[in-house]
C-alpha positions, 0 to 999 in steps of 0.5 A: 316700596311700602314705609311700614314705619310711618304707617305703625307711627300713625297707629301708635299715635292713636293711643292717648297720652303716650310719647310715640319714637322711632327706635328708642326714647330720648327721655324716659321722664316722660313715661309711658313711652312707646317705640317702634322700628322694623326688625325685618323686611324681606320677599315672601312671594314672588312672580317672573323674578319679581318680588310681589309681597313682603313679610315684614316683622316690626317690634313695640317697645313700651315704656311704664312706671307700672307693670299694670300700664305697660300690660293695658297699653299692651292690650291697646298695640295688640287691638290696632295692630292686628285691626290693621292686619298685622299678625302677632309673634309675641309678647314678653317683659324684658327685665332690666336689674340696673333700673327697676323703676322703668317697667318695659315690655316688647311685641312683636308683629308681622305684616304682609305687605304687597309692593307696588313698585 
């Protein structure tokens, strides 16, 4: 099998001064914050009972004081990721009335992937 995971870490961190997490950020006094996690695997394509590739959807979290930082590293997830074939579903932000301070958009994405194994 094909660890997407580390794959997208490798790509996000390629974005300057932001913090790359699994999941969810540990602290989010130090924004902006990106975060990732696999939201789906499962085969797409198969051959002689045999799984050959899966479709495999993944979510960006992106974490900001500004609404304006979280729509330009928006701009720079969605260059990398689709460079490295992943198509994209979509974009919103996500509101949270209890912290108005924290600005907080997600993405979605997914990748066909061939496995190997």
């Amino acid at each position: 099998m094909f660890d997407i995971g580390l794959e997208l870490r490798d790509i996000l961190k390629q974005i300057d001064g932001v913090s790359v997490c699994f999941a969810y950020p540990d602290n989010f006094n130090k924004l902006p914050a990106i975060a990732y996690y696999t939201l789906t695997d499962k085969g797409s394509m198969s051959y002689d009972n045999t799984v050959v590739t899966n479709d495999t959807t993944v979510q960006i979290d992106i974490y900001a004081d500004y609404p304006q930082t979280c729509f330009e590293l928006s701009e720079r997830v969605y260059k990398l990721l689709t460079d490295n074939e992943y198509y994209h579903e979509m974009t919103m932000d996500v509101p949270n009335p209890d912290d108005k301070s924290i600005k907080h958009r997600t993405m979605r994405f997914t990748k066909v992937v061939e496995r190997n194994d």
